[in-house]
DOVOLUM-160186 format. One record per residue: x, y, z negated of N, C-alpha, C in turn. Coordinates in pm, 1 decimal. Each point is the difference from the previous one (the first is absolute). Example, Ala and Ser with C-alpha at 12.3 -4.5 7.8 and 13.67 -1.06 7.14 Angstrom:
2
<<1319.0; -569.0; -780.0>; <-89.0; 119.0; 0.0>; <90.0; 120.0; 0.0>>
<<-35.0; 105.0; 72.0>; <82.0; 119.0; -6.0>; <-77.0; 109.0; -73.0>>
***
This chain:
80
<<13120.6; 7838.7; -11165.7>; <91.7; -23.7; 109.5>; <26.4; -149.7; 15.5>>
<<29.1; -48.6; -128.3>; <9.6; -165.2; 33.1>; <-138.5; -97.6; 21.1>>
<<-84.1; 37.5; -34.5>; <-155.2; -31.6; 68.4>; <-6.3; 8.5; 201.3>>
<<83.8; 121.8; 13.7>; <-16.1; 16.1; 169.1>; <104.0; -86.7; 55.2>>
<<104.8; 8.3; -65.7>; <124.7; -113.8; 35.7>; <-39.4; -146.3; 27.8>>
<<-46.5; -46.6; -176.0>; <-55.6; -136.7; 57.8>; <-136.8; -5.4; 92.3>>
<<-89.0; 75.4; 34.2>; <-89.9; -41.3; 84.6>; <70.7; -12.5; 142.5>>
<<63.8; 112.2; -2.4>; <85.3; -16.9; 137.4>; <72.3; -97.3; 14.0>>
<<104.6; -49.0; -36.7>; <-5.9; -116.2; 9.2>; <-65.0; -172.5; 68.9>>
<<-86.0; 23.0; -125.1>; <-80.1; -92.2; -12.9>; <-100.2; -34.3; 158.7>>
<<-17.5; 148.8; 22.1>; <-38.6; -24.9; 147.4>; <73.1; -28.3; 115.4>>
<<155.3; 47.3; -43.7>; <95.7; -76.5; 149.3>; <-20.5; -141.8; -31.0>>
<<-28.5; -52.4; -127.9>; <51.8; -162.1; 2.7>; <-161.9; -71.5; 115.0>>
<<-105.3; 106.8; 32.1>; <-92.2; -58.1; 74.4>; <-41.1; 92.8; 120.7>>
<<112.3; 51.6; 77.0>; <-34.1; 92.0; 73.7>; <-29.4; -81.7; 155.3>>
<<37.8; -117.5; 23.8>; <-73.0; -111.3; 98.4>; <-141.9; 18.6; -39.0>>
<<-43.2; -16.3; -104.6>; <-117.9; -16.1; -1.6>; <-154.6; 92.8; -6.3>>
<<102.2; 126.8; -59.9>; <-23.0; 121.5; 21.7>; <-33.5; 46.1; 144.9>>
<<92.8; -75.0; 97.0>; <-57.3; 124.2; 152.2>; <-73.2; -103.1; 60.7>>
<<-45.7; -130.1; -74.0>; <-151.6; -54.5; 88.2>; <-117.0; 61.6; -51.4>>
<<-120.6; 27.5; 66.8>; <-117.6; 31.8; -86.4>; <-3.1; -100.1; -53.0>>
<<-123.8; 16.7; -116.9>; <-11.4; -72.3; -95.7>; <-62.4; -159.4; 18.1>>
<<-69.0; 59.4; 115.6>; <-108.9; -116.6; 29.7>; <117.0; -76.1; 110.7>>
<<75.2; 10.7; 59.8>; <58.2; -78.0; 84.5>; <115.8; -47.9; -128.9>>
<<20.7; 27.1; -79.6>; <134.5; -54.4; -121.2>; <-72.8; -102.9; -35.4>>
<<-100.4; -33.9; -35.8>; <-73.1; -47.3; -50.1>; <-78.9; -153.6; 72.1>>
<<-42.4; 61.4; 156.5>; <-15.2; -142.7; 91.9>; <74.2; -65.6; 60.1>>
<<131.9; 11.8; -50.1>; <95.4; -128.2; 45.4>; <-43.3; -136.4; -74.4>>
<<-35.3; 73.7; -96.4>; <-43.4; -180.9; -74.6>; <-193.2; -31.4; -28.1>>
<<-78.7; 67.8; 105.9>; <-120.2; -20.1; -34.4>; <-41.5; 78.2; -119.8>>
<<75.3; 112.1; -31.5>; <-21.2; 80.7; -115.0>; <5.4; -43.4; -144.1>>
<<106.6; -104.6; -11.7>; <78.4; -36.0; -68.0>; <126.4; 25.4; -66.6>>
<<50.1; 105.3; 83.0>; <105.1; 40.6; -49.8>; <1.1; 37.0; -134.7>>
<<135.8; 20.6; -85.3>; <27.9; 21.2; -103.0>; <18.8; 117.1; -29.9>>
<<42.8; 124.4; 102.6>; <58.4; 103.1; 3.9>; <-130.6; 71.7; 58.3>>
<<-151.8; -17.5; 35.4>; <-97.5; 46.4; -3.1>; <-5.6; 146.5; -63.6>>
<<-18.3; -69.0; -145.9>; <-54.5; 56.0; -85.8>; <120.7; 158.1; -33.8>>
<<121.5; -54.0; -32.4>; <82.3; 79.5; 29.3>; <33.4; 106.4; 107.0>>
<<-20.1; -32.3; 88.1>; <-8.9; 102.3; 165.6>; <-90.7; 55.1; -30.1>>
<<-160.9; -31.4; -57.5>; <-147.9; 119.2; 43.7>; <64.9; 91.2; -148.6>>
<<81.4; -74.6; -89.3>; <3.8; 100.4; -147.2>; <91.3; 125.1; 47.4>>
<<119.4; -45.2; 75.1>; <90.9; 67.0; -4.7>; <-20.3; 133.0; 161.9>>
<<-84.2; -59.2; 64.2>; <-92.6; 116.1; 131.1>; <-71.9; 85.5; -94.6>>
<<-85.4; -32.8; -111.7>; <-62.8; 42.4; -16.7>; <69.3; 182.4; -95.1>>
<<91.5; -119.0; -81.5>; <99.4; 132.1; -74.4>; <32.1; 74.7; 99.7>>
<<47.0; -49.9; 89.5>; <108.9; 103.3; 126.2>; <-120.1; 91.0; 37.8>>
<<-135.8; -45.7; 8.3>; <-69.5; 138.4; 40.8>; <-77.2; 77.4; -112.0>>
<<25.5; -83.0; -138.5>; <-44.0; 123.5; -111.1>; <103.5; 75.1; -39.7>>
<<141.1; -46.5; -39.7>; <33.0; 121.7; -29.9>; <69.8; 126.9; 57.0>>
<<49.0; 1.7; 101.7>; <-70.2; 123.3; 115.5>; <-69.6; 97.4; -18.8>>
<<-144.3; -52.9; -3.6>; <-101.8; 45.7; -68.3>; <-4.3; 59.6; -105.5>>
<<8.3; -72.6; -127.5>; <42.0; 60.6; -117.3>; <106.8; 136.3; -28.5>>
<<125.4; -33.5; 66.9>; <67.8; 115.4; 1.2>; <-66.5; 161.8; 53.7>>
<<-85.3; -62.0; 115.9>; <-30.6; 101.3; 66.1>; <-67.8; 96.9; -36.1>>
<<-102.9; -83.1; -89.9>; <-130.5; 47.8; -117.8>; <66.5; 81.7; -120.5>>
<<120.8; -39.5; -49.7>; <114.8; 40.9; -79.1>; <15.7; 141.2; 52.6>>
<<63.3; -11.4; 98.0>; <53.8; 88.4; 81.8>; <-96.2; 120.7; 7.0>>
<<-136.0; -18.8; 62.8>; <-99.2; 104.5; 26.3>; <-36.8; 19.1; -181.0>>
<<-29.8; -51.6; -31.1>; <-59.0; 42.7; -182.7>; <157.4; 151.0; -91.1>>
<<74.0; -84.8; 44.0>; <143.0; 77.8; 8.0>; <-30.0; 133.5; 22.7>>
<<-20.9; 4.9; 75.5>; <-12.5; 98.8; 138.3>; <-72.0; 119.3; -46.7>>
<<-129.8; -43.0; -31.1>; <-135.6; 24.6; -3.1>; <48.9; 84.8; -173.2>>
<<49.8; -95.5; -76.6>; <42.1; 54.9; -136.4>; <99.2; 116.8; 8.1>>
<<46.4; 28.8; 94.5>; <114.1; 79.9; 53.3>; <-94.9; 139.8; -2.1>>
<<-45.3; -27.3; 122.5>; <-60.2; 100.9; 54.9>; <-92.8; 119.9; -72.4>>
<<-84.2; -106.9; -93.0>; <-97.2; 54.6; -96.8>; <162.9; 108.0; -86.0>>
<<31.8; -54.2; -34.3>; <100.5; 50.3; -157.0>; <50.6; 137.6; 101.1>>
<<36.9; -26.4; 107.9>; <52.2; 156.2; 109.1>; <-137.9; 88.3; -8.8>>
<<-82.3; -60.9; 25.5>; <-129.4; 156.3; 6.7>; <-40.0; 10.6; -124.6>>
<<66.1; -86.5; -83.2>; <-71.6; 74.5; -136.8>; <118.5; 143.3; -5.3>>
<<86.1; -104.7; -4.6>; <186.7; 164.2; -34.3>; <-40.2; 75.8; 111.9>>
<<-51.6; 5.8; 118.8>; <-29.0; 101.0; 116.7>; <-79.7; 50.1; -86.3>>
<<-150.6; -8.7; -62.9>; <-114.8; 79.1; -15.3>; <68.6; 66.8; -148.2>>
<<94.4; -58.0; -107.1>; <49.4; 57.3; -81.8>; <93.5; 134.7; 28.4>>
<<93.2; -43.3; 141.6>; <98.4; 105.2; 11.3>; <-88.9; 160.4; 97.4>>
<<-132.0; -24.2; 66.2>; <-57.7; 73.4; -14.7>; <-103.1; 65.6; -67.1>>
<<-43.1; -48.4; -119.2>; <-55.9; 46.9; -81.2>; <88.5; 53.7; -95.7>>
<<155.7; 6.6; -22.8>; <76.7; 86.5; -63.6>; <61.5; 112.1; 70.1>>
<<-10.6; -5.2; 138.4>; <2.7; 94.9; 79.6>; <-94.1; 134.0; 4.2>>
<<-97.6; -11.9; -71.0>; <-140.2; 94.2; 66.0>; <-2.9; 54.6; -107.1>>
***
């Protein structure tokens, strides 16, 4: 929980820089900027972990599902 706190954070302290694309943050100074490198790192997190959860989420899921048709094929095979 305190891992999600400080990232959050950490991203209001650059949320100007956050809603330029990366490549326009970057050519104000001939692609010099300092905050470059930081903006493509921190786009890049914002669209992996999303992702990750989601993969979480379906594997979840998927582990779910299996463990129900096993107890389904058990609760009818004690049926018969």
């Amino acid at each position: 929980m305190m891992t999600k706190t400080s990232v959050f954070l950490l991203t209001l302290l650059f949320v100007n820089d956050l809603l330029a694309c990366p490549y326009c943050a970057g050519s104000t100074q001939d692609g010099k900027d300092s905050n470059t490198t930081l903006v493509l790192g921190l786009f890049i997190l914002a669209i992996y972990i999303p992702y990750v959860i989601i993969y979480r989420l379906i594997k979840k899921h998927n582990a779910y599902r299996e463990q129900m048709m096993v107890e389904h094929d058990n609760r009818r095979s004690s049926n018969t």
